[in-house]
C-alpha positions in Angstrom: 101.8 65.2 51.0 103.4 68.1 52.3 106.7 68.7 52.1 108.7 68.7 55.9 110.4 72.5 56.6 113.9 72.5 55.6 116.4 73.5 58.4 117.4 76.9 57.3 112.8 77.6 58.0 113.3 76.2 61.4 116.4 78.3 62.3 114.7 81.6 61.4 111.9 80.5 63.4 114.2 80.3 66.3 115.9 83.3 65.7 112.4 85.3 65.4 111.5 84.2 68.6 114.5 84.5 70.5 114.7 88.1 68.8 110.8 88.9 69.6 112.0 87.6 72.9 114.4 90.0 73.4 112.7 92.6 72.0 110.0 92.3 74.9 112.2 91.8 77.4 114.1 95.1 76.1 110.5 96.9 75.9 109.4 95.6 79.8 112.7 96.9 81.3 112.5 100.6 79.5 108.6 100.4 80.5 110.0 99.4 84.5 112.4 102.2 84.0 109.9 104.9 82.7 107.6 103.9 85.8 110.4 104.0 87.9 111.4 107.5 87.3 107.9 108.6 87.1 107.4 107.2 90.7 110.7 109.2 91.9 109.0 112.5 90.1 105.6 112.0 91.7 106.9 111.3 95.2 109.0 114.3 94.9 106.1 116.7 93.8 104.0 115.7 96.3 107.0 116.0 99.0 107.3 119.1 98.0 103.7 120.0 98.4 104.0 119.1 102.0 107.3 120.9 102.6 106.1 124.1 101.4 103.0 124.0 103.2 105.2 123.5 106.6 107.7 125.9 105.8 104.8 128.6 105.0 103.2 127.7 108.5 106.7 127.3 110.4 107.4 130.8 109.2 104.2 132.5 109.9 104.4 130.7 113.3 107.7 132.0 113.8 107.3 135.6 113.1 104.4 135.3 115.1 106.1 134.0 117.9 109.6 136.2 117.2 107.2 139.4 117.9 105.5 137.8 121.5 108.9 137.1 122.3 110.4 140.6 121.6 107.8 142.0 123.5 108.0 139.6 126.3 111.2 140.2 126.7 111.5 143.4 126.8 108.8 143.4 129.4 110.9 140.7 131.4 113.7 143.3 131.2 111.8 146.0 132.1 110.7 144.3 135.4 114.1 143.4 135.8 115.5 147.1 136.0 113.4 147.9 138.2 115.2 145.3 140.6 118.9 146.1 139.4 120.9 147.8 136.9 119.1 148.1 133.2 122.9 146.3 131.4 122.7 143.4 134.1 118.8 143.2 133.3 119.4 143.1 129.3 122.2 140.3 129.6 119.8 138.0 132.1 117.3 138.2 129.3 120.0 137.8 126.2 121.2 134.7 127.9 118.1 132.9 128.8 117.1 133.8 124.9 120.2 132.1 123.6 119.7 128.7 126.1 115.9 128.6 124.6 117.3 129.5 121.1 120.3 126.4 121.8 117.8 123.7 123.3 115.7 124.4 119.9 118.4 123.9 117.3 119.4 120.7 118.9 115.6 119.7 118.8 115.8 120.9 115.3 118.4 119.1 114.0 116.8 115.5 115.4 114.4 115.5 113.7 116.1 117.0 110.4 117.4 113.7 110.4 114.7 111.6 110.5 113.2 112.8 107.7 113.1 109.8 104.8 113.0 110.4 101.4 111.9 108.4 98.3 111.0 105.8 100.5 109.5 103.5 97.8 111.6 104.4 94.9 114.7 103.3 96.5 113.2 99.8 97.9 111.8 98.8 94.0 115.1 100.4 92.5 117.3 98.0 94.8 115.0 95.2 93.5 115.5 95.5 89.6 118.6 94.0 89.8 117.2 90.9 91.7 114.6 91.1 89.0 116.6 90.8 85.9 118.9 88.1 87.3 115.1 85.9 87.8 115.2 86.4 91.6 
């Protein structure tokens, strides 16, 4: 006959599993974390790949469009002297260039913010907490 486990075997039973346990639990919430952060890091690079792609081809948009204008305008003024005095010509131009220039920065800084970052990131980082209470 075999002899029944004594207690102090059945206790460190327990305690293994409980500890192994914790040790996974431990282990899953550094591996969540680890993902976590290298969501945030891959959303960022690839954010950033899109931003500088915009920026290079808002800026050679804008010098493009900085030189029509420069010439337009002083093409606008030059039509204008020709109607009244070349000062009064060059501030009809400066101030239609600064409305233009006014209604854009406004435009501008709409849909500055719009713009959503680390959309997913923060949604599953506000849901660990549910997650380790057992929600």
């Amino acid at each position: 006959m075999t002899t029944p486990p004594s207690c102090g075997d059945s206790n460190d039973k327990a305690q293994q599993s409980i500890g192994e346990l914790l040790a996974d639990a431990s282990r899953d919430l550094s591996t969540l974390l680890r993902q976590e952060v290298q969501l945030a890091k891959a959303e960022l690079r690839q954010e950033a790949r899109t931003a500088g792609a915009v920026v290079a081809m808002v800026a050679a948009a804008a010098i493009a469009a900085l030189l029509t204008l420069l010439f337009l305008s002083h093409a606008l003024w030059w039509g204008l002297s020709n109607v009244m005095d070349q000062g009064w010509a060059a501030l009809i131009v400066a101030v239609l260039w600064a409305v233009v220039g006014g209604v854009l920065a406004a435009r501008a800084r709409k849909q500055l913010s719009a713009i959503r970052t680390l959309p997913r990131t923060k949604q599953t980082a506000r849901e660990i907490p549910d997650a380790l209470r057992g929600r």
